[in-house]
C-alpha positions in Angstrom: 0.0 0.0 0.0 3.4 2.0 0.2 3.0 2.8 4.3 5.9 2.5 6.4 5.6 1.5 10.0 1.7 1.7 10.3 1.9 0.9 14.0 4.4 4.1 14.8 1.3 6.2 13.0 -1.3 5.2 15.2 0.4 5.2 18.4 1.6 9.0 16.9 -1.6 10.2 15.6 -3.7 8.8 18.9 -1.2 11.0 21.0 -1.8 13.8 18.5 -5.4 13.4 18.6 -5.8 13.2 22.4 -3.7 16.2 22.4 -5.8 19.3 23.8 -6.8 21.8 20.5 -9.4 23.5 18.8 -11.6 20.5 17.8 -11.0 19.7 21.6 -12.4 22.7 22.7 -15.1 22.8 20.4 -16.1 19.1 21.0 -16.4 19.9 24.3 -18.7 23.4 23.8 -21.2 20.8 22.0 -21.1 18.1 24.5 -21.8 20.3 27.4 -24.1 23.0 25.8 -26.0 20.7 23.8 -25.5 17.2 25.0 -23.9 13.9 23.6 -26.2 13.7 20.5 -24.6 17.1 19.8 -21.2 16.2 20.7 -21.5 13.3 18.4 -22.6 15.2 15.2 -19.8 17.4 15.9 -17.5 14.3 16.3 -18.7 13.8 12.6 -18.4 16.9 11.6 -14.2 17.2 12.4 -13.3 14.4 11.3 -15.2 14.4 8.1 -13.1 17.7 7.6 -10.4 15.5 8.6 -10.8 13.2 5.2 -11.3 16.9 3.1 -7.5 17.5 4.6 -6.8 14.5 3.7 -8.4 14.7 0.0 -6.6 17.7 -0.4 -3.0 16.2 0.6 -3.4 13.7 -1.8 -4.3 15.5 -4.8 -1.6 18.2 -3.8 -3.9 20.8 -3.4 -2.8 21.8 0.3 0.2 22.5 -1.5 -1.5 25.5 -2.8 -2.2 26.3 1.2 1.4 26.0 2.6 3.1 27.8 -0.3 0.7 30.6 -1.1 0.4 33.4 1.9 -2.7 35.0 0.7 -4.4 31.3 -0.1 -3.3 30.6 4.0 -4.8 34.0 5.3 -7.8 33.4 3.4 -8.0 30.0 5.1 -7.4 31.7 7.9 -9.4 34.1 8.1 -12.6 32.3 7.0 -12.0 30.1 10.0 -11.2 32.8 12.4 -14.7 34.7 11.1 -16.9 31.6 11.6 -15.4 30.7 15.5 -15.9 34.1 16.3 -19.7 34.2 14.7 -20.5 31.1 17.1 -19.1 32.9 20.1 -20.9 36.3 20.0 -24.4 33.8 19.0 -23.7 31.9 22.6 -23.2 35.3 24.1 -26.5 36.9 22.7 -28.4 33.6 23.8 -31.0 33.3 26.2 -31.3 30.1 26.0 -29.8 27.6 28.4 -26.6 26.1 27.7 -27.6 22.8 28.7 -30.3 20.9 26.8 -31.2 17.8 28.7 -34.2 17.0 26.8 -33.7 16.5 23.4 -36.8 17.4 21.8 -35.6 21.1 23.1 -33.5 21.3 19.9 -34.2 22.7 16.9 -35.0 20.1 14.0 -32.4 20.9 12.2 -29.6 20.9 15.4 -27.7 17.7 14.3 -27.3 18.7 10.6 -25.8 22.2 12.1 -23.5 20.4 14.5 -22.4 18.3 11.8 -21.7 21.2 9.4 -19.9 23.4 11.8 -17.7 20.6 12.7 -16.8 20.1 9.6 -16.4 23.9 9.0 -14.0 24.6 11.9 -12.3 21.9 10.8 -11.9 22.5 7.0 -11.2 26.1 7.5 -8.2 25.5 9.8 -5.2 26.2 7.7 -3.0 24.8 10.4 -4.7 21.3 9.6 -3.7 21.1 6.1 -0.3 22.0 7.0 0.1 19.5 9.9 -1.1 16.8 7.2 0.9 17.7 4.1 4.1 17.7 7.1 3.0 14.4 9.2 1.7 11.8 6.4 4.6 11.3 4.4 6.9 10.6 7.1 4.8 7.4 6.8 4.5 7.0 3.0 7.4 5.3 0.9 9.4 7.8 -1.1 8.2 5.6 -4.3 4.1 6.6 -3.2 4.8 9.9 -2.3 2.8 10.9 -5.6 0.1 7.9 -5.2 -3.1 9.5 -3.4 -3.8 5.9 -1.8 -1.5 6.2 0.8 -2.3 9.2 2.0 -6.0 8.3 1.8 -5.8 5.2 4.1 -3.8 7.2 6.5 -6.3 9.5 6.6 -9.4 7.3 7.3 -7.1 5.9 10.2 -6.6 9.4 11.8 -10.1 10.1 11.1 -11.2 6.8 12.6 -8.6 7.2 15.8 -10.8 10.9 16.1 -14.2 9.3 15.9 -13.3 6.7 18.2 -11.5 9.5 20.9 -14.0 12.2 21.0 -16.8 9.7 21.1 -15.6 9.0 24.6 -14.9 12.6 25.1 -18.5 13.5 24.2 -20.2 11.1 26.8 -18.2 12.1 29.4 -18.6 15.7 29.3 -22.3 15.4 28.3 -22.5 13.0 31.9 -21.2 15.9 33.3 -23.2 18.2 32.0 -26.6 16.6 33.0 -25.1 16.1 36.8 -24.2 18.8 37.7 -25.3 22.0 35.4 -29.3 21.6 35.7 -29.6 25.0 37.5 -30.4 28.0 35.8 -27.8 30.1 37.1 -24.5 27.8 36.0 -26.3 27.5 32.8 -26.3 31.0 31.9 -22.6 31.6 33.1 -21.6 28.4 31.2 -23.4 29.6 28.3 -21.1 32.5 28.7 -18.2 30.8 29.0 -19.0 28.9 26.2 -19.0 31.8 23.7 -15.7 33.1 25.3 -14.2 30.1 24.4 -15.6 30.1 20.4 -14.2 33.5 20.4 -11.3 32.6 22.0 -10.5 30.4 19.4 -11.4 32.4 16.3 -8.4 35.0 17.6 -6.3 31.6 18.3 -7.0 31.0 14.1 -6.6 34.3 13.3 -3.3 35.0 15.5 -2.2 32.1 13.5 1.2 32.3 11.8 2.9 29.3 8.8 
């Protein structure tokens, strides 16, 4: 399949992946503020953008990202934008951060958690870079040019992701239904929340190659 030690990957891309980031931090927002069937969609979401990255490494096209400083910043920027638009829309909120009972959400909840997953994600310049850097270091020099490699690498990290913030998910959404059913903590954590969205769209835009 032209992969080099396949077992070194995984151990390296489930120590990458359990590493605290942005699609951490926003798994977490979902699974707290929303629940686990929110925290789920959203586990979709990333790593969905994780196999875009991953599309995009193997045709060569995030070559376009890491060599060209206005396609970055646009990358950039786009992703910095959309973090900060979900903060300020948790800070206007009035509704509680914590939605226990699931037929609270709107109908179309899970196909927006899925899609701004997959939006934070995608939009994430540093993502594409981290790819294009990390794959081939597992690819033979001979496949360097064959997109299969890099695709079933891919679906590997993507499926080390699913697998890690699934867990992730049910345990802050356990926590969330324990011990934030008052009023009160949901408001500030409905504050917090939108702190940290906007937190993380200046992280993206602060963001240098």
């Amino acid at each position: 399949m032209g992969i080099n030690h396949f077992w070194p990957f995984l151990l390296t891309a489930l120590l990458f992946t359990m590493t605290p980031g942005l699609d951490t931090i926003f798994i977490l927002n979902k699974s707290i503020g929303q629940g686990h069937k929110a925290g789920l969609y959203s586990t979709l979401g990333i790593n969905t953008g994780v196999l875009v990255h991953t599309l995009f490494a193997a045709l060569g096209l995030s070559l376009i990202v890491a060599q060209s400083a206005i396609a970055f910043a646009i990358l950039k920027y786009l992703g910095a934008a959309y973090l900060l638009y979900l903060g300020v829309q948790k800070l206007r909120s009035k509704q509680a951060l914590v939605a226990i009972d699931a037929a609270d959400q709107p109908p179309t909840s899970d196909r927006q958690n899925f899609v701004s997953g997959v939006v934070t994600n995608v939009l994430n310049p540093k993502v594409a870079l981290f790819f294009l850097a990390f794959f081939p270091q597992f690819i033979e020099p001979t496949a360097l040019n064959n997109p299969l490699p890099f695709l079933l690498l891919g679906l590997t990290y993507a499926a080390i992701g699913v697998l890690w913030f699934t867990l992730l998910t049910m345990f802050a959404a356990y926590f969330a239904a324990r011990v934030m059913q008052r009023p009160a903590a949901s408001t500030w954590l409905n504050r917090i929340s939108g702190g940290a969205f906007i937190l993380m769209g200046l992280k993206v835009a602060l963001t240098r190659r």
